[in-house]
TILUMDO-921560 format. One line per field, with one value per residue (C-alpha): residue in one letter; x, y, z. Coordinates in steps of 0.02 Angstrom, whole numbers, plus 50000, padded with zeros to 5 digits. Layout:
% TILUMDO-921560
res <- c(a; ...)
x <- c(X; ...)
y <- c(Y; ...)
z <- c(Z; ...)
END
This chain:
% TILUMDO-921560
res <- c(x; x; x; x; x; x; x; x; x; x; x; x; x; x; x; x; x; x; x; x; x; x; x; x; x; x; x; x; x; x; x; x; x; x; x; x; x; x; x; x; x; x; x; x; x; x; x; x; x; x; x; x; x; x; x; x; x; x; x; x; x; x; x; x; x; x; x; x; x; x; x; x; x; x; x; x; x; x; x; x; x; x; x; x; x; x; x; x; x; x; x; x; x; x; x; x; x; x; x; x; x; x; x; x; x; x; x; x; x; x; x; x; x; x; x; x; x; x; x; x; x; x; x; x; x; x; x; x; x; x; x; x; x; x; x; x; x; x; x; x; x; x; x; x; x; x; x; x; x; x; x; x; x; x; x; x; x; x; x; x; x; x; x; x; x; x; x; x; x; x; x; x; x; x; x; x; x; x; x; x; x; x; x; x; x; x; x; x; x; x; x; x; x; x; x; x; x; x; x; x; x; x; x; x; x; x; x; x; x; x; x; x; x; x; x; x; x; x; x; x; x; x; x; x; x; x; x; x; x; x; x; x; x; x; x; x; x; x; x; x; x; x; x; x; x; x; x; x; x; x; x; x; x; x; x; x; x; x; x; x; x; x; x; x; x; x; x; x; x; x; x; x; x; x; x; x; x; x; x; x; x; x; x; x; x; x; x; x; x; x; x; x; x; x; x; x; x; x; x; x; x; x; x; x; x; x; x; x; x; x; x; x; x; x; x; x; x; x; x; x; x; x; x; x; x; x; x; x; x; x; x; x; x; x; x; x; x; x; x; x; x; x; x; x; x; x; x; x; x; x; x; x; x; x; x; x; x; x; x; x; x; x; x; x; x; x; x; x; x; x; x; x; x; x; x; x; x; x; x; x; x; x; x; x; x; x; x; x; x; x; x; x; x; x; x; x; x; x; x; x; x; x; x; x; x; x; x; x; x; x; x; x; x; x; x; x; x; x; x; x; x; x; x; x; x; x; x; x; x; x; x; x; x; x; x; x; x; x; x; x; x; x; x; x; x; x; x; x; x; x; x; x; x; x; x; x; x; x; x; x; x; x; x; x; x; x; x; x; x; x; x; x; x; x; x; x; x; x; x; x; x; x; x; x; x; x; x; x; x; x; x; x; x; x; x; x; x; x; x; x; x; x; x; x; x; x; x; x; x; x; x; x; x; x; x; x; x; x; x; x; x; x; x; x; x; x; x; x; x; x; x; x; x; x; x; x; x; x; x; x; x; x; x; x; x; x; x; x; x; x; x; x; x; x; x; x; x; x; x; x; x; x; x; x; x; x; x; x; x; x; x; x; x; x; x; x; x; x; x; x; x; x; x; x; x; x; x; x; x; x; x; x; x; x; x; x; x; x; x; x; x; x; x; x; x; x; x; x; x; x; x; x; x; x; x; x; x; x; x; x; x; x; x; x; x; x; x; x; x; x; x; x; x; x; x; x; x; x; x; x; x; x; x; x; x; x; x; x; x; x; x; x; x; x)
x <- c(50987; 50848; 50716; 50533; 50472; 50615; 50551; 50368; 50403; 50522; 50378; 50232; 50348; 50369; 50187; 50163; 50305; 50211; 50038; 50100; 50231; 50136; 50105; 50269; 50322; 50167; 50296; 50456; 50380; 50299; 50443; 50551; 50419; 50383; 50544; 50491; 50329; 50388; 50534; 50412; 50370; 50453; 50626; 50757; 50845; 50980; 51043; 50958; 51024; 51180; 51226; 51163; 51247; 51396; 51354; 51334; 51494; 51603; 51792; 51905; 51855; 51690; 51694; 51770; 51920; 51864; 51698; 51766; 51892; 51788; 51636; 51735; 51645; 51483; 51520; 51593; 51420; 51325; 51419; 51384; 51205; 51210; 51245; 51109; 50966; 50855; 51015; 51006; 50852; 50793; 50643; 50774; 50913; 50776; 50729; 50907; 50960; 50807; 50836; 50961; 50843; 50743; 50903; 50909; 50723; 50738; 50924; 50830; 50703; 50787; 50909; 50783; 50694; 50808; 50965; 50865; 50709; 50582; 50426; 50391; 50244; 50329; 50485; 50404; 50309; 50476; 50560; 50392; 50440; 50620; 50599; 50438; 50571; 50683; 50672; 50836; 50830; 50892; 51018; 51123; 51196; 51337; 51220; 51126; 51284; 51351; 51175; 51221; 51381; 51364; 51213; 51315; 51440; 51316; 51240; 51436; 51506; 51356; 51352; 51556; 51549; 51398; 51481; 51641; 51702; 51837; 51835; 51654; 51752; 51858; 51748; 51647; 51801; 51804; 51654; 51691; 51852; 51767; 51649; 51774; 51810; 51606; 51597; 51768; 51676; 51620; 51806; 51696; 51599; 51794; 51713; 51603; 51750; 51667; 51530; 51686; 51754; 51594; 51568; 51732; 51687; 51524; 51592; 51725; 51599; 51473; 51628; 51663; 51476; 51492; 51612; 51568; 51424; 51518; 51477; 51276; 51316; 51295; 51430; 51571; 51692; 51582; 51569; 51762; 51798; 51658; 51716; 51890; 51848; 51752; 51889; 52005; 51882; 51822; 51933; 52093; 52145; 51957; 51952; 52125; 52089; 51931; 52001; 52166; 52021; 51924; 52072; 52129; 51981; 51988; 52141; 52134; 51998; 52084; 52260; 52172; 52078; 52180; 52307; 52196; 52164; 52365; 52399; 52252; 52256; 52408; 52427; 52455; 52304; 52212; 52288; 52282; 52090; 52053; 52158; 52034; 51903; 51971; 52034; 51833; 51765; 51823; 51690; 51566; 51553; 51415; 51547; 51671; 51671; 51626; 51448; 51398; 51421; 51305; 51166; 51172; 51170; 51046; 50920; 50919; 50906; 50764; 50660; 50677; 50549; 50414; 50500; 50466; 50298; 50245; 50344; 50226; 50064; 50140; 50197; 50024; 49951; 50072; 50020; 49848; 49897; 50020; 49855; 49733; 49817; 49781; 49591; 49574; 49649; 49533; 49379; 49430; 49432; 49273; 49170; 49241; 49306; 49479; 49658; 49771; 49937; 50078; 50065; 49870; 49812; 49675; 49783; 49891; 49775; 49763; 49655; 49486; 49389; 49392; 49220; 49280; 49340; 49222; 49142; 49194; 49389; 49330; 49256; 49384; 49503; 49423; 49398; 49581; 49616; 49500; 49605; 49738; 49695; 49593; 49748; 49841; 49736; 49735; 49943; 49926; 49769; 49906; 50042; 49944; 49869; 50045; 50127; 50241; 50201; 50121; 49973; 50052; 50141; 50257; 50342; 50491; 50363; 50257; 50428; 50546; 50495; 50400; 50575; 50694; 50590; 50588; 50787; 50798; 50676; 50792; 50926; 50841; 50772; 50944; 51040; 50917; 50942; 51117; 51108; 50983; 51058; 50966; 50977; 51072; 51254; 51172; 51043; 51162; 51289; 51122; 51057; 51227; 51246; 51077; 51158; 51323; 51221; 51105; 51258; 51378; 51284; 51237; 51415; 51515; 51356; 51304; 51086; 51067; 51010; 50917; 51009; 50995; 50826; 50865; 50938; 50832; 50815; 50895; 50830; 50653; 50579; 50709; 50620; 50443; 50486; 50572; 50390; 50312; 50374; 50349; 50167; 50148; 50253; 50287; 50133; 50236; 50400; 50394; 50234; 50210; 50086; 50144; 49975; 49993; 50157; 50101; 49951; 50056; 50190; 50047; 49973; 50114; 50160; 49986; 50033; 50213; 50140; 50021; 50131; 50298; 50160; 50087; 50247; 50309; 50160; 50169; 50348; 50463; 50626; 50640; 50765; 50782; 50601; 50447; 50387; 50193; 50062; 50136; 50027; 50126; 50257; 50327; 50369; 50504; 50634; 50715; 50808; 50630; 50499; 50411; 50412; 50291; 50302; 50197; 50152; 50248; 50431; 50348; 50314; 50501; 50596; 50480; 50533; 50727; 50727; 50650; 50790; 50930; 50864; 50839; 51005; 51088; 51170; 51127; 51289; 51396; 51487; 51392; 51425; 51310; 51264; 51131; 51083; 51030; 51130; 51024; 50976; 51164; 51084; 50938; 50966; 51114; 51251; 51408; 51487; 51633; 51696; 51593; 51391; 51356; 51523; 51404; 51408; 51513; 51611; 51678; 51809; 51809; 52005; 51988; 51845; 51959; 52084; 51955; 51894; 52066; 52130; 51953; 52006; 52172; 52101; 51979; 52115; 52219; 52058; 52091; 51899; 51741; 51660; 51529; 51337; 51314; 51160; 51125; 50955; 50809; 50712; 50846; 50972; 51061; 51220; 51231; 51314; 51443; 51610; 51607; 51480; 51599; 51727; 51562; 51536; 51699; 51702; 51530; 51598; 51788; 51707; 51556; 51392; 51250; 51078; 51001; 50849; 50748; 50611; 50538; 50690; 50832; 50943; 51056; 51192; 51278; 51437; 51475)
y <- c(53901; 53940; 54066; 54032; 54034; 53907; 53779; 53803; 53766; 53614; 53545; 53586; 53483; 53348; 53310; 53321; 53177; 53077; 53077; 53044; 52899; 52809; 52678; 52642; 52502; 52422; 52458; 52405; 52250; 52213; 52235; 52113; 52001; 51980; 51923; 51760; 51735; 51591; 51507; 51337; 51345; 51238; 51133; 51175; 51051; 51163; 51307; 51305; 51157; 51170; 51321; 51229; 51086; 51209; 51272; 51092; 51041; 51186; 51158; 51091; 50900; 50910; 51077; 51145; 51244; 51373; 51420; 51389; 51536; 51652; 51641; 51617; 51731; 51673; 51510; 51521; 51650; 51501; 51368; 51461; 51480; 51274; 51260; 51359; 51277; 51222; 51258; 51087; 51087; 51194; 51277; 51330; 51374; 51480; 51563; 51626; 51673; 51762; 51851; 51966; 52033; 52080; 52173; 52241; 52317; 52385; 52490; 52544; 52611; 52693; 52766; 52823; 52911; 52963; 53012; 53055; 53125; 53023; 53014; 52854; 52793; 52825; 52732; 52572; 52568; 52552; 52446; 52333; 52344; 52301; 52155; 52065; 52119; 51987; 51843; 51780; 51634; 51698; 51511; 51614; 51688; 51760; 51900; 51944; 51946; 52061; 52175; 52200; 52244; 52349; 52438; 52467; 52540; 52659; 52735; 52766; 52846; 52945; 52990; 53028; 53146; 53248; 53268; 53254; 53093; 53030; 52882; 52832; 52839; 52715; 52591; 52621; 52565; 52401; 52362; 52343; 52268; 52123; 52119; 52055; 51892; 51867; 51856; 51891; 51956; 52120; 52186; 52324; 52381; 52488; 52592; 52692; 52800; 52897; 52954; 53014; 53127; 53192; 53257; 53341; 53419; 53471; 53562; 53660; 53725; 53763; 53859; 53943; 53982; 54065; 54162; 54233; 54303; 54403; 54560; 54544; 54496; 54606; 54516; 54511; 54485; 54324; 54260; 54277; 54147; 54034; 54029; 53985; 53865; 53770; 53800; 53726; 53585; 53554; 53504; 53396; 53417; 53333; 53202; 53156; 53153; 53043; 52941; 52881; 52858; 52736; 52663; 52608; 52544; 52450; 52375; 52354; 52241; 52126; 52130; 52072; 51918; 51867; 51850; 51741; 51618; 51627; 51564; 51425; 51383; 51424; 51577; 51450; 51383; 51522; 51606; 51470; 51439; 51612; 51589; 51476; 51583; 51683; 51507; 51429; 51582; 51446; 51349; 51449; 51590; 51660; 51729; 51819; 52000; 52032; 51922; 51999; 52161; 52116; 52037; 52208; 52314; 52216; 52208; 52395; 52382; 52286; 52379; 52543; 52459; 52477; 52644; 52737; 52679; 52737; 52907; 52920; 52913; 53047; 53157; 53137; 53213; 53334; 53382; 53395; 53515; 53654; 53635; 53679; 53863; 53934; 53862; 53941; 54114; 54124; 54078; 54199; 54313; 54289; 54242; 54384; 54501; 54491; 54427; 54310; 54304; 54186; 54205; 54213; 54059; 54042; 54004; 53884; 53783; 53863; 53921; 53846; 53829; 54026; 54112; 54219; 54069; 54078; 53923; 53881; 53890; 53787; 53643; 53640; 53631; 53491; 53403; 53403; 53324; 53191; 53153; 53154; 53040; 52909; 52913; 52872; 52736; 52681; 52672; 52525; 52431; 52419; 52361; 52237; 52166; 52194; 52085; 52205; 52107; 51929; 51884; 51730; 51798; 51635; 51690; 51828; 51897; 51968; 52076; 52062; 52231; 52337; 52303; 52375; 52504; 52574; 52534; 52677; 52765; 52771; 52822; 52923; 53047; 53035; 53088; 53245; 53291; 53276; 53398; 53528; 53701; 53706; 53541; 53512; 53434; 53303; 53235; 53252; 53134; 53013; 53036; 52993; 52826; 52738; 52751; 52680; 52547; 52493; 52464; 52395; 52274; 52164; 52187; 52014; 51924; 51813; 51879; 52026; 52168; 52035; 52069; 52264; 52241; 52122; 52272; 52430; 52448; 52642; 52664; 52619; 52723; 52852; 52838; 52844; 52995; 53092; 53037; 53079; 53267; 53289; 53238; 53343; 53488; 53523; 53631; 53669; 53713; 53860; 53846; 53655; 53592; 53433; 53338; 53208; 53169; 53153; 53041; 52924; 52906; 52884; 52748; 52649; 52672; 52568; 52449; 52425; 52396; 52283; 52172; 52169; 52152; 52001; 51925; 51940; 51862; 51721; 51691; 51549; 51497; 51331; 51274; 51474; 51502; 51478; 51333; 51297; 51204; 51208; 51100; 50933; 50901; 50746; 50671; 50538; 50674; 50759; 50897; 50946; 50945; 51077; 51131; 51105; 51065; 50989; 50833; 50767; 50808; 50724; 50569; 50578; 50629; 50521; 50367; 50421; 50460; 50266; 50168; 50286; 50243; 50063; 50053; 50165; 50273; 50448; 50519; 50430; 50521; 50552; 50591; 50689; 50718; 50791; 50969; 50894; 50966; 50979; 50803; 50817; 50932; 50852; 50678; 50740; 50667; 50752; 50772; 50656; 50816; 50920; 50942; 51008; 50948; 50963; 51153; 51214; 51334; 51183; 51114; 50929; 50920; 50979; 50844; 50711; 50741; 50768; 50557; 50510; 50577; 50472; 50329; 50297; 50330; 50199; 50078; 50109; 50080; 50248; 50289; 50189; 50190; 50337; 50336; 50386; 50484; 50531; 50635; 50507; 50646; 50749; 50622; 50743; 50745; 50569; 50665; 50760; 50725; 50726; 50600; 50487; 50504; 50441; 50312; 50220; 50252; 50140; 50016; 49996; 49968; 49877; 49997; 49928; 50032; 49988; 50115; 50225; 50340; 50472; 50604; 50495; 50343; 50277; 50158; 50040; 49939; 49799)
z <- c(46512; 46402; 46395; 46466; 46284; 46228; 46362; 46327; 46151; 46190; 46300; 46176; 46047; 46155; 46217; 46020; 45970; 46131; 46063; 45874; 45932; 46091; 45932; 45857; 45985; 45895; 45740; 45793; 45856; 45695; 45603; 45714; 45678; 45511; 45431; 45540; 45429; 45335; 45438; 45457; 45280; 45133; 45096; 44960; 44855; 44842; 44935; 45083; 45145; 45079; 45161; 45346; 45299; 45282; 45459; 45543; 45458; 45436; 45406; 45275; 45328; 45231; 45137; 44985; 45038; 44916; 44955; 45165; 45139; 45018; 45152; 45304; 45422; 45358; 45403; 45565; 45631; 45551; 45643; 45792; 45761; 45760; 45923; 45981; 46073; 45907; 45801; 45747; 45650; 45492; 45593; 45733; 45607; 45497; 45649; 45685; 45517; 45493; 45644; 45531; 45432; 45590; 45639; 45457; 45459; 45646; 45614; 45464; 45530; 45680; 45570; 45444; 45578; 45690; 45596; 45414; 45490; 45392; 45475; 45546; 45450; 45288; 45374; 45419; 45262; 45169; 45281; 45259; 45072; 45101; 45201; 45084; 44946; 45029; 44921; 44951; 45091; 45247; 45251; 45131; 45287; 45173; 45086; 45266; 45362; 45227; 45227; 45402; 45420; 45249; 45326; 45490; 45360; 45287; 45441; 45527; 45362; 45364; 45556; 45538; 45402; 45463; 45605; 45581; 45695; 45648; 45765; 45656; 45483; 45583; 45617; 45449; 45384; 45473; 45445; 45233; 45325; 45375; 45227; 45134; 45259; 45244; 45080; 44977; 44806; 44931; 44894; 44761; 44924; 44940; 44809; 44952; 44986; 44845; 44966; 45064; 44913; 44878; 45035; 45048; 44869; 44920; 45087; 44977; 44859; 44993; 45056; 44908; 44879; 45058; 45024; 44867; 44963; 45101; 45020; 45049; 45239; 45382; 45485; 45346; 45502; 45568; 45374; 45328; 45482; 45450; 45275; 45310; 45427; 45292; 45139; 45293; 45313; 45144; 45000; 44948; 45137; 45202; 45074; 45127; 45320; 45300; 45170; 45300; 45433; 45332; 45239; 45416; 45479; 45328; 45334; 45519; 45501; 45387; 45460; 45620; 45520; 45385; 45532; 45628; 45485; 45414; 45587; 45604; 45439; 45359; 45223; 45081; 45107; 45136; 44975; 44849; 44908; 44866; 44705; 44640; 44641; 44480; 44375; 44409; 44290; 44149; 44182; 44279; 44158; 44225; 44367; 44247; 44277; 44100; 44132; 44281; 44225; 44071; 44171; 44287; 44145; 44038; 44156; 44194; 44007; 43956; 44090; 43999; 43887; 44037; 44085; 43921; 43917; 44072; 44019; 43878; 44010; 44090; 43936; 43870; 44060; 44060; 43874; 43913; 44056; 43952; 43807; 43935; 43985; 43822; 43808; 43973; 43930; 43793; 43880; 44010; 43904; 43777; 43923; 44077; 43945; 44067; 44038; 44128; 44152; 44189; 44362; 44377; 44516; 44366; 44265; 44376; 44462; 44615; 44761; 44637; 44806; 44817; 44787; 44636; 44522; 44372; 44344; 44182; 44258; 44403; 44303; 44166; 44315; 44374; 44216; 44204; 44371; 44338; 44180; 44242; 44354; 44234; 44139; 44294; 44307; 44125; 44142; 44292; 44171; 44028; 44143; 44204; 44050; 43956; 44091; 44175; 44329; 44380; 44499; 44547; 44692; 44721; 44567; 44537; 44392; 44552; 44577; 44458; 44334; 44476; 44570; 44439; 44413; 44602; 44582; 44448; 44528; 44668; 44576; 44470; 44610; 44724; 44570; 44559; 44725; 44716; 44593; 44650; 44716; 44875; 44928; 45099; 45106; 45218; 45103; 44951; 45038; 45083; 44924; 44842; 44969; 44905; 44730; 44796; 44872; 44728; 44627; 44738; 44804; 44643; 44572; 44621; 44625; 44466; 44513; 44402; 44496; 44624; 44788; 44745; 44763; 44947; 45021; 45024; 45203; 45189; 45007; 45006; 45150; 45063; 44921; 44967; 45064; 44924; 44853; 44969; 44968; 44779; 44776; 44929; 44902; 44721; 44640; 44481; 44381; 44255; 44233; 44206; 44325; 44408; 44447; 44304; 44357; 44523; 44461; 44387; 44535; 44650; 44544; 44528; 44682; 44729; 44590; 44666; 44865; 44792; 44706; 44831; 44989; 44882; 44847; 45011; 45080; 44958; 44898; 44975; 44905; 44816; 44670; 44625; 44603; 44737; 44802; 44798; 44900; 45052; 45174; 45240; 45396; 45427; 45596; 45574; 45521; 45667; 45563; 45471; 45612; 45623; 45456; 45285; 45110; 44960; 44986; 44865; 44944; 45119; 45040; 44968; 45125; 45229; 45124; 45111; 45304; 45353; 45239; 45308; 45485; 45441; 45388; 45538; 45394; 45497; 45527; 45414; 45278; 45105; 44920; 44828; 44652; 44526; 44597; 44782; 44903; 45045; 45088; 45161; 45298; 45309; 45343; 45462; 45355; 45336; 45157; 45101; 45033; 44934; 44943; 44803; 44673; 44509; 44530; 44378; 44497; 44581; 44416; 44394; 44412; 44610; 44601; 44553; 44673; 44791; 44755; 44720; 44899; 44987; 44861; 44947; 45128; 45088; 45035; 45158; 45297; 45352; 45295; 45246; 45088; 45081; 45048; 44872; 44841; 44669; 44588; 44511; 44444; 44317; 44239; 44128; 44254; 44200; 44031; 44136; 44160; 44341; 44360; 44268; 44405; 44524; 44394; 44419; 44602; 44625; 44510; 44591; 44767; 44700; 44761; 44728; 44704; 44885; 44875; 44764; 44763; 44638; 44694; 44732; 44712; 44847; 44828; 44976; 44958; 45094)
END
């Protein structure tokens, strides 16, 4: 039971958490909401359909056995989602997929608040950052499935260390577990079992730090066992303990799957699909280990250009600040015959509002400020008029460099925590996660450092709180007055809400860049009611849609070629084998047996000859070798070009 005093205060808190939250339902609701903005708006040549049409027709009938295996989870949640009420349109299946990132935003935020303590303004401002940062189309159900489940990862590990639950290390561990069946290049995510070392590090030195100080303590008795206890705890023996916990979570998790497909599927199957995915790096370069690692590193890179600049605005505040100490000391002292010292508020900054500031401290003071600011200000005029960022806000150029640089901003400021003495165990092990996460999450992707910046939901209201409590807290560090710095963070800051609210206001996905003008919906297309896009792709589906209903070829099987993999999905015909076989990653000898296997069917009447569909607009497949394997395939079961338009060409054989 507590004391009278202990329940006064627990009920004065309280009252005070009611009247400061009674408006975050308004918040929550908001942020389960706006990840929806944009599901009616747009179509995709190229990924967005082909991952539905991966959904509608998942299995080895019409997909490549390679990408089936090596996104097998994503596929089957997708194929799920398809036979939801709506599922079979694009506004019903953009409305479910983008239901992750609602999930994504709202155990952010509950997490951030709850578990980290970040106040909740600052919380939903950086999940509102994290999901308009989102520029990755929500039909790649393979990179949100694997935000979730990594996220769910994150906030366990954390919970079961800071606690010490081992049955949360468990489950942390199958969460990566499964990972790896959503998307199999997640295998590096293994790599947070660092967090777990850390933290076992961090507890034996806080022990050893404990005990050196037993001495100084009036309870040596009481110290001696807590110390123990935490050299017990801490150390080779913790890292251990949690390491087995995760580790068979881990493998738990994929014992329990991989033994599901073996037996459905067959483990040669399963294994020489996977296979693949290390021989197609011969011609898809751009996924050799070797190339990814480049594009991660280079972009990090080419942004210290922007980074050093902005370093110089600040040097040159900072500059003026150490110059202005001895200008004032000698005022001081011409002008009040009196001397300052280090530690004079005078001479610091401080307490100016005070009566008994001279006025020539008071106004030089403020002339400083001012500067400080201006050049704050100056810093964003040359960014914008050096082209650090773009105004066109359906553009990655509205992102792309204010992005990277919150990314090692991120990293910047949890590595400094990690390594400041008086920081807390707890926020060095949450500190050291966003690091984890930020690199982990663009390795096995072929983006750069994009999906980094598609999963902040822990790291951006991290960071803008860590901001947050400099601007607010820190007055100065022997000596140096911080207000320039502070300045310029807050000014960019501006620049960087401005920009990612902007782009994720204005950005939709189309052909990897944004799509534009935005105003037309069709009505004789059952899989795209609902939704818009330029009038120029509804006078070319519109037209495509009327000869494939003319000619009843909805449902029959299709081949596709020249970068258009979505008119599989969107005219409701399933793939002959591959949507999208012009993708380097899928080689042209699995392509040939691919046609040669349908070639025999087709001769044997096990299977009609497939609608061809090939791109009008870009001919420069037509130079490929693949598309000479199409080439002879038209001409041995005489196709004939039956319909055209400005996109596409589609042949018919008898």
């Amino acid at each position: 039971m507590g004391t009278t005093t202990e329940k006064v205060t627990r009920k004065i808190n309280g009252d005070e958490i009611k009247r400061k939250t009674w408006w975050e339902p308004i918040l929550v609701v908001f942020l389960f909401w706006y990840p929806l903005r944009h599901i009616h708006w747009g179509i995709d040549w190229w990924d967005t359909g082909y991952n539905y049409a991966n959904f509608e027709y998942a299995g080895l009938e019409h997909m490549d056995p390679m990408w089936f295996f090596s996104t097998y989870l994503a596929n089957v949640v997708g194929h799920i989602l398809t036979m939801l009420p709506g599922g079979d349109t694009l506004l019903g299946m953009n409305l479910y997929t983008g239901l992750f990132v609602s999930v994504l935003a709202l155990l952010g935020y509950f997490f951030c608040t709850r578990k980290l303590q970040i106040p909740r303004g600052i919380a939903f401002v950086g999940e509102f950052v994290a999901i308009s940062l989102c520029w990755c189309p929500t039909a790649l159900l393979y990179n949100y499935l694997t935000y979730v489940l990594y996220l769910v990862c994150v906030i366990l590990l954390y919970l079961g260390l800071t606690k010490d639950k081992m049955w949360l290390l468990f489950a942390a561990g199958v969460c990566l577990g499964t990972n790896v069946l959503v998307r199999f290049s997640n295998l590096p995510e293994a790599a947070m079992i660092v967090a777990v070392w850390a933290y076992a590090f961090w507890v034996w030195l806080e022990s050893r730090k404990r005990t050196d100080k037993v001495g100084t303590l009036k309870d040596v008795e009481e110290c001696v066992t807590e110390s123990n206890q935490l050299i017990r705890a801490g150390g080779f023996s913790m890292a251990v303990r949690y390491t087995l916990w995760c580790l068979g979570g881990y493998l738990a998790a994929l014992l329990v799957l991989l033994g599901y497909i073996f037996i459905k599927y067959g483990a040669d199957t399963y294994i020489n699909s996977i296979m693949r995915l290390f021989a197609m790096t011969e011609n898809a370069t751009d996924y050799k280990a070797t190339s990814m690692l480049d594009g991660l590193i280079s972009a990090y890179v080419e942004n210290l250009y922007w980074v050093i600049r902005m370093g110089v605005f600040v040097a040159a505040g900072m500059a003026g600040f150490v110059a202005l100490k001895p200008v004032l000391r000698l005022l001081v002292k011409l002008i009040y015959k009196k001397s300052l010292n280090k530690d004079d508020a005078w001479l610091k900054g401080q307490n100016l509002s005070s009566g008994d500031v001279p006025v020539v401290v008071r106004t030089l003071w403020t002339v400083a400020y001012i500067c400080a600011c201006l050049i704050a200000v100056l810093m964003v005029a040359w960014l914008y008029m050096r082209g650090f960022v773009a105004l066109e806000f359906y553009t990655y150029g509205a992102m792309l460099w204010p992005g990277v640089t919150f990314l090692m901003l991120t990293m910047g400021i949890a590595l400094l925590r990690i390594f400041q003495p008086e920081v807390s165990i707890d926020e060095k092990l949450i500190s050291g996660m966003m690091i984890l996460v930020i690199l982990l999450t663009s390795l096995g992707s072929n983006n750069k450092v994009y999906p980094s910046m598609n999963n902040l939901f822990v790291a951006a209201p991290y960071t803008l709180w860590q901001g947050y409590q400099f601007v607010r807290n820190v007055k100065e560090w022997r000596g140096i007055n911080f207000f320039p710095a502070k300045a310029a963070l807050v000014a960019f800051m501006g620049l960087f809400l401005f920009q990612i609210g902007g782009f994720g206001l204005g950005f939709v996905f189309g052909e990897a860049t944004g799509l534009q003008n935005i105003t037309d919906v069709i009505d004789n297309n059952k899989v795209l009611a609902g939704v818009k896009m330029s009038p120029e792709r509804a006078k070319i589906m519109t037209g495509i849609t009327d000869f494939a209903k003319e000619n009843n070829l909805i449902g029959k099987e299709v081949i596709t070629y020249g970068k258009i993999p979505s008119v599989c999905y969107y005219l409701e015909m399933p793939p002959a084998f591959n949507s999208w076989s012009d993708l380097d990653s899928y080689q042209y000898g699995f392509m040939e047996d691919a046609m040669q296997e349908l070639t025999e069917e087709i001769e044997a009447g096990e299977a009609e000859c497939p609608v061809v569909i090939l791109n009008n607009a870009d001919l420069t497949y037509e130079e490929s070798e693949k598309y000479g394997l199409i080439q002879r395939f038209l001409e041995k079961f005489n196709y004939d070009l039956s319909y055209e338009n400005e996109k596409f060409k589609v042949y018919l054989t008898e």
